[in-house]
C-alpha positions, 0 to 999 in steps of 0.5 A: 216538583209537581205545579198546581192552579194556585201552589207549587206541589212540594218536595221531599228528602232522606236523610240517613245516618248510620252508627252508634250514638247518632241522634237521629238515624233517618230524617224524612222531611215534606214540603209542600203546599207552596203558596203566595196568597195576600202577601203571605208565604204559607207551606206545610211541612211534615217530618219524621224523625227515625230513632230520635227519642230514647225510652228505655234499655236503650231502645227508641222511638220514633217521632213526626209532626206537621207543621204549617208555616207562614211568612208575613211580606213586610213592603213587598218583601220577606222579612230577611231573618226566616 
């Protein structure tokens, strides 16, 4: 994990399946962009999901996103439930 002035660098992970009928044959998933600013906890997130949508004549596509998180400090602490 790489550290930067105001945030942490992030992380990043593989996970891959192999057979048939597995939903997702591959995931790839980025976290980075960690920070604390005014109570809040805030990171990016980007995923790439391999082989996740059916199309047609059984054949797939892929599917990413990216996504910003925040959570709210409630009385200097995280709400427990994230």
């Amino acid at each position: 994990m790489r550290e930067f002035p105001d945030c942490k660098g992030g992380c990043f992970r593989l996970i891959s399946a192999s057979g048939k009928n597995v939903a997702a044959e591959a995931v790839i998933s980025g976290i980075y962009g960690i920070c604390l600013e005014n109570n809040v906890l805030k990171f990016m997130e980007d995923q790439v999901l391999y082989r996740d949508q059916p199309i047609q004549n059984e054949q797939f596509k892929p599917v990413a996103f990216q996504a910003e998180h925040r959570f709210y400090c409630e009385d200097g602490k995280l709400p427990e439930n994230i």
